[in-house]
N, C-alpha and C positions, 0 to 999 in steps of 0.2 A: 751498859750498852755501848757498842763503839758508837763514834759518830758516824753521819752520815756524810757519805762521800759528796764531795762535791758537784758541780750541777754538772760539768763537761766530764768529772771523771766515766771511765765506762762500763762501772757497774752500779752506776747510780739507775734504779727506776725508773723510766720514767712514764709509760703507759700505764696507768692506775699506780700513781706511788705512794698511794694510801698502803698499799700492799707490799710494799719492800719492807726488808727486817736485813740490819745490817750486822746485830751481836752477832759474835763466833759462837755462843753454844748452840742458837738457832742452826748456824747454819751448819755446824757440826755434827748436830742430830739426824738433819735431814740424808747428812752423806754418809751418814751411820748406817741409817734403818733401808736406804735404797742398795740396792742387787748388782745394778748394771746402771755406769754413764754411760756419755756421748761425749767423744773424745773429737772438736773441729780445729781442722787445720787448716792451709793454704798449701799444695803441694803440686809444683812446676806451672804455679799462676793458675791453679782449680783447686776449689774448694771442697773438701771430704767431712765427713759427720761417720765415725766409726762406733761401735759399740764396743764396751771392753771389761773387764774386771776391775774393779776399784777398790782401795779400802786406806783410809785415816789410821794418823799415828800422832798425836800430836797437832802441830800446825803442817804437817807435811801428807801430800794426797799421794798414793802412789798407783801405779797404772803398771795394769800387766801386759804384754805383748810379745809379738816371737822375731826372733831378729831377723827371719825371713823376709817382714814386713819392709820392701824399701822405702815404705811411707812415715813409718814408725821407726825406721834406722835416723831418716830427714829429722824427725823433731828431736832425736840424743843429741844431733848436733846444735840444736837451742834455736827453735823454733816457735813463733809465739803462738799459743793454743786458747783451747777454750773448751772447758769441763761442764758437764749441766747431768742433771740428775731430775726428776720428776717423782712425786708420790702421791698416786689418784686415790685422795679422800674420798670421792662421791657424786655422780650426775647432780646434776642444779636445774630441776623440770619448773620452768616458768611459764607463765599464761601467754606469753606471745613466744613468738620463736624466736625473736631478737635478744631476748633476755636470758635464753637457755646456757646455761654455762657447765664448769665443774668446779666441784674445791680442789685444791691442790697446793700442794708445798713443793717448791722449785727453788734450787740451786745451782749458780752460774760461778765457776773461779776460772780466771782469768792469768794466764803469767805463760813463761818460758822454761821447759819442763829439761830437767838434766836426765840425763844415764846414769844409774846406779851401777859402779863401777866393784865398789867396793863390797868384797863378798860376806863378810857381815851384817853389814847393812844391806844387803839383799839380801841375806838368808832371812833377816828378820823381817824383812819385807814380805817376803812370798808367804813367813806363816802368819803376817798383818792379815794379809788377804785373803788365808785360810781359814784363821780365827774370824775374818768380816763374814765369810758365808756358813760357816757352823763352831759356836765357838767350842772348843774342847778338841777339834780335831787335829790341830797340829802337833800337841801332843801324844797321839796314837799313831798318826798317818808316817811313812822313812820319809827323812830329808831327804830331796835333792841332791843328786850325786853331783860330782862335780861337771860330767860332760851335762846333764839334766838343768845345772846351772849357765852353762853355757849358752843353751841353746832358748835360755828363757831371757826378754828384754823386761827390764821392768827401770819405769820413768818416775821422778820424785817431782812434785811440782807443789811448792810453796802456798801455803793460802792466803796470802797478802793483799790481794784483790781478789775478792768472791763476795757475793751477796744473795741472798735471799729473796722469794715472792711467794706469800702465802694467801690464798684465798678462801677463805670459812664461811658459813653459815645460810641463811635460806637466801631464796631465789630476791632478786633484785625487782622486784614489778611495778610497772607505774601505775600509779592512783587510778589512773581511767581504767586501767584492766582489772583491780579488783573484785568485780562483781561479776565478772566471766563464769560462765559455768563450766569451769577449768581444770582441775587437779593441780597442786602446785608446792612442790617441795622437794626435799632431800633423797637419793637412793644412796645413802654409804657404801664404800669400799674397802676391801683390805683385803691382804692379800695372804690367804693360809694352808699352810704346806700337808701335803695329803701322808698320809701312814708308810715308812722307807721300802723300799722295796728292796730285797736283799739280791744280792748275786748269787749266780748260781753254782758259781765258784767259790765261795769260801765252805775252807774247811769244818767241819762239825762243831769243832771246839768253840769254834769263834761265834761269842753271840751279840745282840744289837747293844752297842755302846749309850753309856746312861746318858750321854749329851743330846742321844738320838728318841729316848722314851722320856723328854720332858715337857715342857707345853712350852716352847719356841714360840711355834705356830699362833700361842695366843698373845705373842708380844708384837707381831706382826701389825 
């Protein structure tokens, strides 16, 4: 397990630190199995919270964007950010309203994200985050042409500072509430992908690819 960051570092815990988790494979899983971060910046002295494409390669996070973006052009130039990801386990229904919560496994990384400059390392990047949302497809789907590359920004940001907050199990309730005639427990969540819906555009020939008739949906 790494260690735990120190008290003033700033992904240390500290509102319920019973619940921080600081190993990388935690927190690796979590930026695995989530769809969509939240990319926070500072841009011209205001703060932004954007949503974006994601997906791990290693210890390296990388982030999709379009160079249109002159918000997302500010951070190439080495801007310090801030990544977070969320995956809702399940409603937490406790006997007072105070104590209602949710489970959740949360992901915060922390650093100064570069421009992938270099076209290999972003070709490989763009099918990271291809293979992050259906794996087998970057093998079937055309690369990237070259203007197609151009016109795509994509940022590498080191996982060196990030940490983890996980939250599990039944409702939290004080002793005096127990005997409330209350309802008081778990509703799980997860989150599962409905049956593909083909276009209406392909050709006859082409039928639904095996990556697309497996049970994804139940690893969710």
């Amino acid at each position: 397990m790494d260690p735990i960051p120190a008290e003033d570092a700033p992904t240390r815990v500290r509102r319920h630190p019973e619940r921080g988790v600081y190993d990388r494979e935690t927190i690796a899983a979590i930026l695995d199995e989530a769809f969509v971060c939240h990319l926070g910046f500072v841009h011209d002295g205001r703060p932004f919270v954007i949503p974006t494409i994601h997906a791990r390669s290693g210890d390296i996070l990388y982030l999709h964007g379009s160079p249109a973006s002159r918000m997302l052009r500010t951070l190439s130039d080495g801007v310090d950010i801030c990544v977070t990801v969320t995956l809702l386990d399940g409603l937490v229904l406790a006997r007072s309203v105070y104590n209602h919560s949710m489970n959740y496994r949360s992901a915060v990384v922390l650093g100064r994200a570069r421009e992938v400059t270099d076209r290999n390392e972003k070709l490989a990047a763009l099918a990271t985050i291809v293979e992050h949302m259906v794996p087998g497809r970057s093998r079937d789907a055309r690369p990237p042409s070259d203007k197609e590359l151009a016109g795509t920004l994509v940022l590498a940001l080191a996982l060196d500072e990030a940490s983890a907050k996980i939250r599990n199990g039944p409702p939290s309730d004080f002793d005096a509430d127990l005997d409330l005639p209350v309802w008081s427990g778990v509703v799980p969540m997860r989150l599962v992908l409905d049956p593909p819906e083909p276009d209406a555009n392909i050709p006859p020939r082409v039928g639904l690819p095996d990556y697309l008739t497996g049970s994804r949906a139940e690893d969710l």
